[in-house]
C-alpha positions as YAML, in Angstrom:
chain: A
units: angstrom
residues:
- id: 1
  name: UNK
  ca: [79.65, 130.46, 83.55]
- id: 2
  name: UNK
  ca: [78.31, 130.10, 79.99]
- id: 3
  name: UNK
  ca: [77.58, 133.47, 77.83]
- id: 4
  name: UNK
  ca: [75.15, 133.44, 75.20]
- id: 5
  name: UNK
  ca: [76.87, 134.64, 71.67]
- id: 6
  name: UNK
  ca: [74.13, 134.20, 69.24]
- id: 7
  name: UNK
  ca: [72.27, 130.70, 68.27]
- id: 8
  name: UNK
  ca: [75.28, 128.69, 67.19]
- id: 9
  name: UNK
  ca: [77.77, 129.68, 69.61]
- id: 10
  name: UNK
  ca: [78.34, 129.84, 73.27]
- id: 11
  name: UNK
  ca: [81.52, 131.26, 75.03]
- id: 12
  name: UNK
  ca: [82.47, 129.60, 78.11]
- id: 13
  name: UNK
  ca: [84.45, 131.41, 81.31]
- id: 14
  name: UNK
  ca: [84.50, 129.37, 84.57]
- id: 15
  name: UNK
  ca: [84.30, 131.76, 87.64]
- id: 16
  name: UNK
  ca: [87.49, 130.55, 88.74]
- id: 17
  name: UNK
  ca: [89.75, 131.44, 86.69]
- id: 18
  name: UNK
  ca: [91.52, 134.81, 85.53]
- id: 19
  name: UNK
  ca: [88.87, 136.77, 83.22]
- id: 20
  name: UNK
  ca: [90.34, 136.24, 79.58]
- id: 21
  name: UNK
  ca: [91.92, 139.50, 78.25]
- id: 22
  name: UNK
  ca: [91.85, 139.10, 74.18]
- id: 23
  name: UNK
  ca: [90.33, 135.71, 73.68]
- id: 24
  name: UNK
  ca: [87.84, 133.06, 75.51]
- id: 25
  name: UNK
  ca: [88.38, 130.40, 78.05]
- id: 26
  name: UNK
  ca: [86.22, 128.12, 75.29]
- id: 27
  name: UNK
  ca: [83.29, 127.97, 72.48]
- id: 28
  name: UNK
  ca: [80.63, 125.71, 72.16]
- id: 29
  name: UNK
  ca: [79.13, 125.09, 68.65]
- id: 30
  name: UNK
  ca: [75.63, 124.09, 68.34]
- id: 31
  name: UNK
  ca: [75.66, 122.76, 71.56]
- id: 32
  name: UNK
  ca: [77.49, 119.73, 71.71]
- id: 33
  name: UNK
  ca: [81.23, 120.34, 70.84]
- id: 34
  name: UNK
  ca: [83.38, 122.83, 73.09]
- id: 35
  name: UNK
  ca: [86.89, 124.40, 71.36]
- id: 36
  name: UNK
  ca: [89.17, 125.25, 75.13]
- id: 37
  name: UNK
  ca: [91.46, 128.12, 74.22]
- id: 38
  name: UNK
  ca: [95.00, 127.48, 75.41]
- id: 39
  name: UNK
  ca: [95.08, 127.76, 79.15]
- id: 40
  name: UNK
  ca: [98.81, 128.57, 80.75]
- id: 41
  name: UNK
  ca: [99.23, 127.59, 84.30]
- id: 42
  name: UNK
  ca: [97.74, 130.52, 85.88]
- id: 43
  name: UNK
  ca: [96.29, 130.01, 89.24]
- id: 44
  name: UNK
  ca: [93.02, 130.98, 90.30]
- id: 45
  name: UNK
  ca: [94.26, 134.82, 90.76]
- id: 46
  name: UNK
  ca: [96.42, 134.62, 87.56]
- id: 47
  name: UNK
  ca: [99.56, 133.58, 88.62]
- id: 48
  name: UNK
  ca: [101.56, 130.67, 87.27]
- id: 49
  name: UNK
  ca: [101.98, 128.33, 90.33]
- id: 50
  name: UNK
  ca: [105.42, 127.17, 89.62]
- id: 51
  name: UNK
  ca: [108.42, 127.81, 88.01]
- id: 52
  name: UNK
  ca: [108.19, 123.74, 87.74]
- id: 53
  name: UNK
  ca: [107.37, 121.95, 84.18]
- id: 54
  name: UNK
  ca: [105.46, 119.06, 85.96]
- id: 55
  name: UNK
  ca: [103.23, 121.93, 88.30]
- id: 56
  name: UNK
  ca: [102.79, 123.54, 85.10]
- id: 57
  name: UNK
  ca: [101.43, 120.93, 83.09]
- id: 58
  name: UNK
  ca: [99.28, 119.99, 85.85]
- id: 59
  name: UNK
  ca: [97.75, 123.07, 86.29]
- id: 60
  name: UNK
  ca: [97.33, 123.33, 82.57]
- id: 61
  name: UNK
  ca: [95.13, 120.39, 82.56]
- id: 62
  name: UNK
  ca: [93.47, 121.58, 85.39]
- id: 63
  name: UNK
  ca: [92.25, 124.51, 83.92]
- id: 64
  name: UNK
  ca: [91.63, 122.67, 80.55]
- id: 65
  name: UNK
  ca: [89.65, 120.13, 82.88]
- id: 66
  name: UNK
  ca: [87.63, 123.33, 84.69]
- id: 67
  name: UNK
  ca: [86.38, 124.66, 81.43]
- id: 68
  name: UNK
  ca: [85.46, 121.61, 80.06]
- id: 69
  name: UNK
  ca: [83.50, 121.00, 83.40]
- id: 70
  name: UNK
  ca: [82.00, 124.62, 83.42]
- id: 71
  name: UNK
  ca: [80.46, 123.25, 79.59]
- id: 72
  name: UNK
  ca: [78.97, 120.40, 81.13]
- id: 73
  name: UNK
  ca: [81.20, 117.79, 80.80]
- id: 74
  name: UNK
  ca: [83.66, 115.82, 82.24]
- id: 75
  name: UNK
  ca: [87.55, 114.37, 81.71]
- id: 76
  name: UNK
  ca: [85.91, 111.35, 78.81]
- id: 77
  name: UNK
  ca: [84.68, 114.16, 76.88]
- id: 78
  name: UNK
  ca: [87.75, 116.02, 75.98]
- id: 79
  name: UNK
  ca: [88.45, 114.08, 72.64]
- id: 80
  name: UNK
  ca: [91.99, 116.23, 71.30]
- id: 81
  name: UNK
  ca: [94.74, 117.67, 73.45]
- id: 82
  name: UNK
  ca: [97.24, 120.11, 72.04]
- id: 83
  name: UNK
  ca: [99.97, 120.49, 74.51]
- id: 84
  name: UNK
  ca: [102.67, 123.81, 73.44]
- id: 85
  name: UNK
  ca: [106.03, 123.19, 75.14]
- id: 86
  name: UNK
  ca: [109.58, 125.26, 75.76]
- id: 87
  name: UNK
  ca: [111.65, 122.79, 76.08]
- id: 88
  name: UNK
  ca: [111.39, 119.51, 74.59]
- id: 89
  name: UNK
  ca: [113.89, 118.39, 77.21]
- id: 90
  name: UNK
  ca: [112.11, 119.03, 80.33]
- id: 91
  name: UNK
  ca: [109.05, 117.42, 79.03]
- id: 92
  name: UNK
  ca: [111.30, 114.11, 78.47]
- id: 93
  name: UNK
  ca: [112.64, 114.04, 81.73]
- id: 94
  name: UNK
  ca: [109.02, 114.56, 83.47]
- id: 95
  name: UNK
  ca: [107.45, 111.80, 81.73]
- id: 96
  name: UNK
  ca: [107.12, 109.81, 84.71]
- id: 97
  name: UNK
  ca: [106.03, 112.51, 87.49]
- id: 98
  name: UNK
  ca: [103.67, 113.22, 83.88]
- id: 99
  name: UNK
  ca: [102.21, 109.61, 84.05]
- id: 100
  name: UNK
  ca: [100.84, 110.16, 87.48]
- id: 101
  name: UNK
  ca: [99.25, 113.96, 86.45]
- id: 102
  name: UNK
  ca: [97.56, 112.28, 83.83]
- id: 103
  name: UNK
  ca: [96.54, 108.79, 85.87]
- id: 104
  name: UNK
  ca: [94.79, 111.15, 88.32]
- id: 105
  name: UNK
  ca: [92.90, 113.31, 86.03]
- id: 106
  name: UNK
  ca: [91.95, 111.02, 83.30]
- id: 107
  name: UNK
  ca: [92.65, 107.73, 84.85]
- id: 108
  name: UNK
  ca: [93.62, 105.02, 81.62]
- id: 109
  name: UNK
  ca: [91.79, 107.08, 79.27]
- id: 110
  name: UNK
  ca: [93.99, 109.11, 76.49]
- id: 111
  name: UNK
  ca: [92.26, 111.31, 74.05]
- id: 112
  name: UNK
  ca: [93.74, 112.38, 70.13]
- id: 113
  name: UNK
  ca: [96.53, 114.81, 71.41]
- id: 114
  name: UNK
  ca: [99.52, 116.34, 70.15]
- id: 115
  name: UNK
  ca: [102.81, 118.03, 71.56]
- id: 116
  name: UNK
  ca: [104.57, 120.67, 69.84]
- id: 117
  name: UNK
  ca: [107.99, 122.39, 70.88]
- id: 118
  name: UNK
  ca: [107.73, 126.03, 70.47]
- id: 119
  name: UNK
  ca: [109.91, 129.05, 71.13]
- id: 120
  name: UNK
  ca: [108.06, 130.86, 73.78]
- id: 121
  name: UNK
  ca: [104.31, 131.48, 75.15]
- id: 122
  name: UNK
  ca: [102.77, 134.76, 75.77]
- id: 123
  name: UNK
  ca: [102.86, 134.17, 79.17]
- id: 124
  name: UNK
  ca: [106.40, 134.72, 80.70]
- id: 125
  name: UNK
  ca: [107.98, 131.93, 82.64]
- id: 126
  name: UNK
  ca: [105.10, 129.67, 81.28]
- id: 127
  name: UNK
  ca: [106.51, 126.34, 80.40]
- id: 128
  name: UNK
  ca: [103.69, 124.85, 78.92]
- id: 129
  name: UNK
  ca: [100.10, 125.56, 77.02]
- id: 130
  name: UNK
  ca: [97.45, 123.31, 76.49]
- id: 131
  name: UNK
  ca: [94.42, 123.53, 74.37]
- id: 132
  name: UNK
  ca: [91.68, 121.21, 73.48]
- id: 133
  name: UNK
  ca: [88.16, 119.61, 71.99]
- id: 134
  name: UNK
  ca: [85.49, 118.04, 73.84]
- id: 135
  name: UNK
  ca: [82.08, 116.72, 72.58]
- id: 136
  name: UNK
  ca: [79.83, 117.35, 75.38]
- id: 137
  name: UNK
  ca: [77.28, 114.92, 76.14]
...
């Protein structure tokens, strides 16, 4: 679902997800480039599905991916990642089980990304946030 927020922007909240409280799912500008807000691992009725770092980061995508796809465009458009993390550990050990996440959702391709250890999320118990830019076709 795409709301109309003047003739530059557009704000974009997929149906599926928890309604935003105090920012946006994501913003188009002019059209072709779409700014996802950091999405936690909430479920579709705003839960975090697992206390698990590899559920967590998959869901993360997943609702990066759902945005993105409410826009108009798909997995090859996303073109930077910014992935927030608790614990620098955990994300070392999951590498692997993170391989095959990734393999599934965006097959060999790998966008500009970034990961970032951080203190603590808004969201408590959430593991991991993950934001992003795609250029929608």
């Amino acid at each position: 679902m795409a709301d109309d927020d003047g003739p530059m922007n557009r704000t974009i909240t997929p149906s599926i997800l928890p309604k935003p409280r105090g920012y946006v799912h994501g913003v188009t500008t002019t059209g072709t480039v779409l700014y996802v807000s950091g999405q936690v691992a909430h479920n579709t009725t705003g839960q975090l599905v697992s206390p698990a770092f590899t559920a967590q980061f998959a869901q993360c995508i997943d609702n990066v991916l759902t945005v993105v796809r409410a826009a108009g465009g798909g997995s090859t458009d996303i073109v930077k990642l910014v992935a927030y993390v608790t614990d620098m550990g955990k994300y070392r050990e999951s590498t692997g089980d993170l391989r095959e996440v990734w393999k599934a959702r965006f097959g060999d391709y790998y966008p500009a990304m970034t990961l970032v250890s951080v203190n603590g999320l808004i969201e408590p118990g959430a593991l991991v946030e993950i934001e992003g830019v795609a250029h929608l076709p």
